[in-house]
C-alpha positions in Angstrom: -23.1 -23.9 -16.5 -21.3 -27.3 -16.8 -19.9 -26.0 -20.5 -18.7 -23.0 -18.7 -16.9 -25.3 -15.7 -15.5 -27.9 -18.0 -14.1 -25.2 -20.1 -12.4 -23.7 -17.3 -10.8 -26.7 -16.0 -10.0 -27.6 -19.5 -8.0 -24.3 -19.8 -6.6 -24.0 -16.3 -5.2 -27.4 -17.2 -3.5 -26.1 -20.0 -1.9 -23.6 -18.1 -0.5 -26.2 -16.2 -2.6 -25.3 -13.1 -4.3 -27.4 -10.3 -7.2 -25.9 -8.5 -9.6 -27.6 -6.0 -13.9 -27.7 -6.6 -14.3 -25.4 -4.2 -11.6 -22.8 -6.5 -13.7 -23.2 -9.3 -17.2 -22.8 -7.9 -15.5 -19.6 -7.0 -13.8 -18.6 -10.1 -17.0 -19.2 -12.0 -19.6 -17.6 -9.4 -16.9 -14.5 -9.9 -18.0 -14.5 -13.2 -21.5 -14.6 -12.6 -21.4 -11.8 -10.5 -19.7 -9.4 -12.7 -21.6 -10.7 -15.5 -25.0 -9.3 -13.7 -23.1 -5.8 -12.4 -22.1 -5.8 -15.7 -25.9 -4.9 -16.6 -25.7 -1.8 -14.5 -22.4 -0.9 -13.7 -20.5 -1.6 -17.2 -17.0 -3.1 -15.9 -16.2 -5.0 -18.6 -17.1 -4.9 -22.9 -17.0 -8.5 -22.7 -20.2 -10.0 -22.0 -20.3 -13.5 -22.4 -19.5 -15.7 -20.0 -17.5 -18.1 -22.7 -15.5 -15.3 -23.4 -15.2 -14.3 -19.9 -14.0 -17.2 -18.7 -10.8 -17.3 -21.5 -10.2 -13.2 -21.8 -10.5 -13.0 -18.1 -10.4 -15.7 -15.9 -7.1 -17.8 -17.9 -5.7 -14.5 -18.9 -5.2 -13.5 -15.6 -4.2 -17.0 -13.8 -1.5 -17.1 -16.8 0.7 -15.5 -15.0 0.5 -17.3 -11.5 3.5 -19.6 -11.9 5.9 -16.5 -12.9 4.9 -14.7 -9.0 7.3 -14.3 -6.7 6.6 -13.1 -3.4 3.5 -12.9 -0.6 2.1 -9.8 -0.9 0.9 -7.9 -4.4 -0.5 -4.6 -5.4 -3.3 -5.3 -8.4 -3.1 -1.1 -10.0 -5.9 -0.4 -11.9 -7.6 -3.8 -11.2 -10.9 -2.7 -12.7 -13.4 -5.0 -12.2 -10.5 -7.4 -10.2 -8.1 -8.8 -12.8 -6.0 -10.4 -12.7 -6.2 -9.7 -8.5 -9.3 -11.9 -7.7 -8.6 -15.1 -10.0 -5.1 -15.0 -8.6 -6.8 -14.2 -4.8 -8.9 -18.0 -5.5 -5.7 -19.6 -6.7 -3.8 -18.3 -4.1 -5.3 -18.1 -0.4 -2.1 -17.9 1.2 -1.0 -14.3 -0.7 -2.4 -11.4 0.1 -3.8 -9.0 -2.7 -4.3 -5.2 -2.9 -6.9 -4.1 -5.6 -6.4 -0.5 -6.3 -8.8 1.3 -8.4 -10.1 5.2 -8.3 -13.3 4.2 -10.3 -16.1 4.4 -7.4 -18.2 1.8 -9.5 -15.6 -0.8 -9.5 -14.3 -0.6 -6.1 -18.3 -1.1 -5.3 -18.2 -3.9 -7.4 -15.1 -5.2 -5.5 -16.0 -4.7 -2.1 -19.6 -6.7 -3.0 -17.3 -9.4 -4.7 -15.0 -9.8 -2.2 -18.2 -10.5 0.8 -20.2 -12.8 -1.6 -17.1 -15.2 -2.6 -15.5 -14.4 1.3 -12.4 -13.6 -0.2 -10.1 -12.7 3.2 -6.9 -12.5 1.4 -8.8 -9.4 -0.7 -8.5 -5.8 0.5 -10.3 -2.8 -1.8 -8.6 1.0 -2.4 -10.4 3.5 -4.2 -7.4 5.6 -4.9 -5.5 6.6 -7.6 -2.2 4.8 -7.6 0.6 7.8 -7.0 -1.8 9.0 -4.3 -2.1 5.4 -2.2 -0.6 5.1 0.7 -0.1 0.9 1.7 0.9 0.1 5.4 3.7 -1.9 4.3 5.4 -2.3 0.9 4.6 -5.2 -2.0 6.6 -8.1 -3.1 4.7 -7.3 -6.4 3.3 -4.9 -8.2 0.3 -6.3 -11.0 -0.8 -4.6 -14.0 -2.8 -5.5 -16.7 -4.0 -2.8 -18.8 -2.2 0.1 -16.8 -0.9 2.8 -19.1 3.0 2.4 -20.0 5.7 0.5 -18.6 7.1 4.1 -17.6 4.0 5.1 -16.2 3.5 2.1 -14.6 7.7 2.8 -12.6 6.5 6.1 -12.3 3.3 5.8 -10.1 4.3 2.5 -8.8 8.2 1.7 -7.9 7.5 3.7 -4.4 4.8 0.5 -3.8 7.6 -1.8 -4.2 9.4 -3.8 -1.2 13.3 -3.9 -1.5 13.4 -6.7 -3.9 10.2 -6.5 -5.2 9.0 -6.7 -8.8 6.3 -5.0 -11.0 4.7 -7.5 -13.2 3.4 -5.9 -16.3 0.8 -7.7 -19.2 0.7 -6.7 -22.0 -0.8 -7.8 -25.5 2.0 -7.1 -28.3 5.7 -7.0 -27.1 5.8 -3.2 -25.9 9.3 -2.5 -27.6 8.6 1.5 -27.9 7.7 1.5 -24.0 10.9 -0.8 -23.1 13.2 1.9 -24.6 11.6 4.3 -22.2 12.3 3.0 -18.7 14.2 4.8 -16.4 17.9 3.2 -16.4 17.5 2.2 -12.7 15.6 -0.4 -13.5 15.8 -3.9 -16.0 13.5 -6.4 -17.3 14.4 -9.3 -15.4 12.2 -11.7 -17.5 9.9 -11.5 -20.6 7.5 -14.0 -20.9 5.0 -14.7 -24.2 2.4 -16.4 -23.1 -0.3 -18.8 -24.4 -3.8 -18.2 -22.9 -6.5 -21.4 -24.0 -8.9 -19.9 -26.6 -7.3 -16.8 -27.1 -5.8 -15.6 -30.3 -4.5 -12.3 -29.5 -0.4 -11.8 -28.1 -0.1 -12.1 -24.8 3.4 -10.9 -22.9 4.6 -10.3 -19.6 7.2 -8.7 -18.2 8.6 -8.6 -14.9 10.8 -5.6 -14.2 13.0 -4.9 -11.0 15.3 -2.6 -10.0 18.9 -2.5 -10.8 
């Protein structure tokens, strides 16, 4: 387990990220718990933990220093990415995991008691049918459908102000000439994730 640690700390330091021991211990024992639901429950194809911790774990703290705001929705969080690794980096933020898989929000729910995540709360719902208390400074994506369907299902989820934040592997050009005119792409980001080969892009849209 001290290959897996040093190559996290190795890669969040690439990514020009500080965490504490205690935000590791909790990034990796993540990892360990959804590698053995992974057994049962099949969240995720990737099965090593090496692999986990770059595809996962980096991929999804790659966006951190691009956030703006207190409060994010994570829509279609899966098995929690990138909600819970940003959740560890960030105690201070709140984050919603939305998901209408019944598996995964069980697999949530157990992950969010074991690491005592409070900052965490679980929805098994589908994302034009959830209905938040309050509004999000952000909206997180990473493997929801299209940009459009993303500003479809999610713009009503949005604070005045408030962005969606979109990953994506390849730059989605086709899906970019697609949005609704009311809103822009306020940034674009390529991004470099430690170990990993494949493109990596985000983009942070907002309303006109």
């Amino acid at each position: 387990m001290e290959g897996i640690k040093t190559r996290l700390l190795t890669g969040i330091a690439e990514l020009g990220l500080v965490v504490s021991n205690q935000q590791s211990e909790l990034l990796i024992n993540y990892l360990i718990l959804l590698q053995k639901w992974n057994k049962a429950y099949n969240l995720t194809a990737i099965r090593d933990l090496d692999a986990m911790v770059s595809k996962h774990l980096l991929d999804s703290l790659s966006i951190a220093p691009y956030l703006q705001g207190n409060r994010y929705l994570d829509v279609g969080t899966g098995a929690g990415l990138p909600g819970i690794p940003l959740a560890i980096l960030y105690p201070d933020k709140q984050f919603s995991l939305l998901d209408s898989n019944g598996k995964k929000t069980r697999f949530l729910i157990e992950a969010r008691q074991q690491l005592k995540l409070l900052n965490v709360s679980i929805h098994s719902e589908r994302a034009e049918l959830f209905q938040p208390e309050e509004p999000y400074d952000g909206v997180l994506s990473r493997a929801f459908a299209s940009l459009l369907d993303m500003v479809n299902g999610c713009e009503k989820h949005l604070a005045p102000g408030g962005r969606l934040y979109a990953m994506k592997g390849v730059f989605p050009d086709t899906e970019l000439s697609q949005l609704p005119k009311h809103f822009i792409v306020e940034h674009s980001y390529s991004l470099s994730v430690p170990n990993v080969d494949e493109d990596r892009h985000l983009l942070v849209l907002g309303r006109c």
